[in-house]
Residue, then its C-alpha position, 0 to 999 in steps of 0.5 A: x388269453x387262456x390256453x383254452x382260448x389258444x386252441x379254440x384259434x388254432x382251431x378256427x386255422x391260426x398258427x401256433x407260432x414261437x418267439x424267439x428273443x436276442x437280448x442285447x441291443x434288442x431288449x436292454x442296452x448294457x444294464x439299462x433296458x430298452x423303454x420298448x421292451x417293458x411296454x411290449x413284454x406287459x403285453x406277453x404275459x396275462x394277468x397271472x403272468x404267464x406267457x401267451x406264447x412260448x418265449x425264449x431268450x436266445x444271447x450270445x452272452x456266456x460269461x454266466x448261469x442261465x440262473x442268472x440270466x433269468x434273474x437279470x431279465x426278471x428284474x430288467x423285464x417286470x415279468x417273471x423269466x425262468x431259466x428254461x427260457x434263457x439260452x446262452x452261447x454255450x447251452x448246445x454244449x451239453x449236446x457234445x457229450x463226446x468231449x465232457x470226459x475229456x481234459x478241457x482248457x476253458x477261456x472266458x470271464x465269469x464263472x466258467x468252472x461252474x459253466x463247464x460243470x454244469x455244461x456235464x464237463x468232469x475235468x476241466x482246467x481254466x487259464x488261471x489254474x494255467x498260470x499258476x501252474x506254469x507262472x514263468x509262461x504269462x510274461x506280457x504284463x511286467x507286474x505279473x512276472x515272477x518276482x522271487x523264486x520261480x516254484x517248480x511247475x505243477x503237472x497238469x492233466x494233458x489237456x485234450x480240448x479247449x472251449x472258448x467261452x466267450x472274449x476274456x478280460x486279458x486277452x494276451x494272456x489267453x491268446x498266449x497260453x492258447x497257444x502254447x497249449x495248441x502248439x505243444x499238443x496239449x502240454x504246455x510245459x513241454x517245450x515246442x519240438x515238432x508242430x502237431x496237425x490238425x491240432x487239439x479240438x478247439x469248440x468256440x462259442x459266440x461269433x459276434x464280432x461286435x455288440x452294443x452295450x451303453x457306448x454310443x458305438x458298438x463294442x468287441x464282441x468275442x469273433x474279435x477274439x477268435x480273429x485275434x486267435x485265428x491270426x496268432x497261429x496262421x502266423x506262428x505256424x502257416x496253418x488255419x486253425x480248424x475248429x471242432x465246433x463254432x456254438x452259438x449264433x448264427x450257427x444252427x445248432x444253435x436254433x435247433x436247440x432253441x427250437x427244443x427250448x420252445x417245444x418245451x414252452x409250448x407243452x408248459x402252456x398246454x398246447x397240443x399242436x407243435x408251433x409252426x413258426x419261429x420269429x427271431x428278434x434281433x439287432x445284428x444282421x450278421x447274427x441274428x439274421x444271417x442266424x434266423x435265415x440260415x436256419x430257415x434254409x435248414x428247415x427247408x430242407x428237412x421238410x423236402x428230404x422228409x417229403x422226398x422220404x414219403x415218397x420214396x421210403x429210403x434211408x433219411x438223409x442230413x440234406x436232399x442231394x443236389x441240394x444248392x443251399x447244403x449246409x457246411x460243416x461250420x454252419x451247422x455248428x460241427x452236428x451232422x446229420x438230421x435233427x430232431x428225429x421224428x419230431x415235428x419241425x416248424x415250417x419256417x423261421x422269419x427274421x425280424x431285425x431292429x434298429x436300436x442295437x449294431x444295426x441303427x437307423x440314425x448310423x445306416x441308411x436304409x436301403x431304398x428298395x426292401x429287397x435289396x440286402x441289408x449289409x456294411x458296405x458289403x464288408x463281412x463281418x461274419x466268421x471266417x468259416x461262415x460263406x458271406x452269402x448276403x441273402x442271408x442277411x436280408x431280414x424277413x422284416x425291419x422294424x424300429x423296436x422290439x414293440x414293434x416287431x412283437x406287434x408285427x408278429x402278432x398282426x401277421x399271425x392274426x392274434x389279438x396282442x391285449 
């Protein structure tokens, strides 16, 4: 369908509307794609293989580029996926200029030199530039130690900050050297004399306690690691490691930025309405749809503070007062205040969750009353700075597959899917 065709509907009163995409566990199961996903994406695109809507892939993966993502998806998807649609856990990252002159520790896999230089962070130091300064401090694995003649220790930068990019491949070395870095306020070949705290800022992204590759059940996600992390330091200090920024679904930040993405996608099509509604696809009730849900609150309440600002005339506000959903500090992902100016907001977020990833059909029942809150056995499987509000984890609908829920979509919204 032609743009042209697009605004006549919206003309004729049919919403503008945004989809946003999870990837694993929704679209592809480790490196194989999901069957359900290549139907429904040759239906998304017209014969010249543009979107008919804007599209964007929102992961908690960040062990990449966005480049590479979008070349995995193309490949996987048949269609063509551009960098611009894809959003990693860390892409808010750029939005924290505050820190990217700072000496930073970086923890992942991959290219995570090239992921904090293209984040916009000058001075970065990763683990590996750690160890070999300071090769005497990873003494876990035996056939790692120093076996001849210790060198004498390079003197690092003070390191000033720590992003955690994703779940490494060693974790007792990062957890390890984590924490000298934390315990020695930044300088780890110091020796530990008096505890510093609050400690350096740790900004960490991506919360998934577990996600689903090719094994028949699911995998450690990253939160696995943060919990790891978390306990190792409550433990050697009696103290809670506080974070400066928690990126990365289901923080909304992480949505806000999402959103900026499908704004971006919307005037690539030529549209000259702003999208009016989100859809977000995914397969983990404890982060796409506690996500999609909590940004959907958000929402709600930017448009009450923008009507009671229309009314009133004051000074714009981050939340209305008395507000009973404000938002914590941890939910927004560490961004204060209001979002996006005055830019247009679409006017809700709807979560749409999918049995072939974390939440399965054939491993969980579902629950007999559609009301009732979609949750394991009430356990939390959140973050730790997260409230375990089980309304949010309530998906605003249930399907069995991508397909399905893009055919949803389209049927709510009265658009022909051909």
């Amino acid at each position: 369908m032609h743009c042209e065709g697009l605004l006549a509907k919206r003309a004729k009163g049919h919403n503008l509307f945004g989809l946003l995409f999870d990837i694993d566990g929704v679209l592809v199961r480790g490196r194989t794609p999901i069957p359900a996903a290549k139907q429904i994406f040759r239906s998304l695109v017209d014969r010249k293989g543009k979107y008919k809507v804007p599209v964007v892939f929102v992961t908690n993966a960040g062990n990449s580029m966005r480049q590479t993502k979008a070349e995995q998806l193309s490949h996987l998807l048949e269609v063509e996926v551009s960098p611009d649609q894809v959003m990693l856990s860390h892409s808010p990252l750029r939005m924290f200029s505050q820190y990217h002159n700072m000496c930073v520790l970086v923890s992942g896999q991959g290219p995570v030199l090239e992921v904090a230089h293209n984040l916009g962070f000058q001075n970065v130091v990763t683990i590996d530039m750690l160890r070999d300064a300071y090769p005497l401090q990873d003494m876990v694995d035996h056939n790692r130690r120093p076996k001849d003649m210790v060198p004498p220790s390079k003197e690092l930068p003070p390191i000033e900050a720590i992003i955690l990019f994703g779940e490494p491949v060693r974790w007792e070395t990062n957890l390890q050297l984590i924490m000298d870095v934390l315990l020695t306020n930044g300088k780890p070949g110091n020796a530990l004399t008096t505890l510093q705290y609050p400690h350096i800022p740790v900004l960490a992204c991506n919360m998934d306690l577990m996600w689903v590759a090719e094994a028949k059940n699911p995998r450690f996600g990253h939160g696995m690691f943060l919990v790891c992390l978390e306990s190792l330091y409550k433990k050697v200090t009696g103290c809670e490691l506080k974070y400066a920024a928690l990126i990365g679904k289901p923080s909304v930040v992480t949505y806000n930025y999402a959103e900026l993405l499908i704004r971006q996608q919307a005037e690539s099509l030529g549209w000259t309405q702003p999208v009016e509604r989100l859809y977000a696809i995914g397969d983990n009730p404890m982060a796409d749809i506690y996500g999609a849900n909590l940004y959907n609150r958000y929402l709600q309440s930017c448009h009450r503070t923008r009507a009671l600002m229309q009314l009133g005339g004051g000074e714009p506000q981050s939340q209305p007062l008395e507000d009973p959903h404000e938002m914590t500090c941890a939910e927004m992902g560490g961004v204060t205040g209001a979002y996006g100016g005055e830019e247009p907001l679409p006017v809700g977020c709807s979560s749409i969750l999918v049995c072939t990833g974390v939440y399965s059909r054939d491993q969980q029942e579902l629950p007999p009353d559609p009301r009732h809150t979609v949750t394991e056995h009430r356990i939390f499987h959140g973050h730790r700075d997260f409230r375990f509000d089980p309304n949010l984890t309530q998906p605003s609908f249930m399907v069995q597959d991508v397909k399905e829920a893009v055919e949803l979509v389209f049927q709510q919204e009265g658009w022909p899917l051909e």
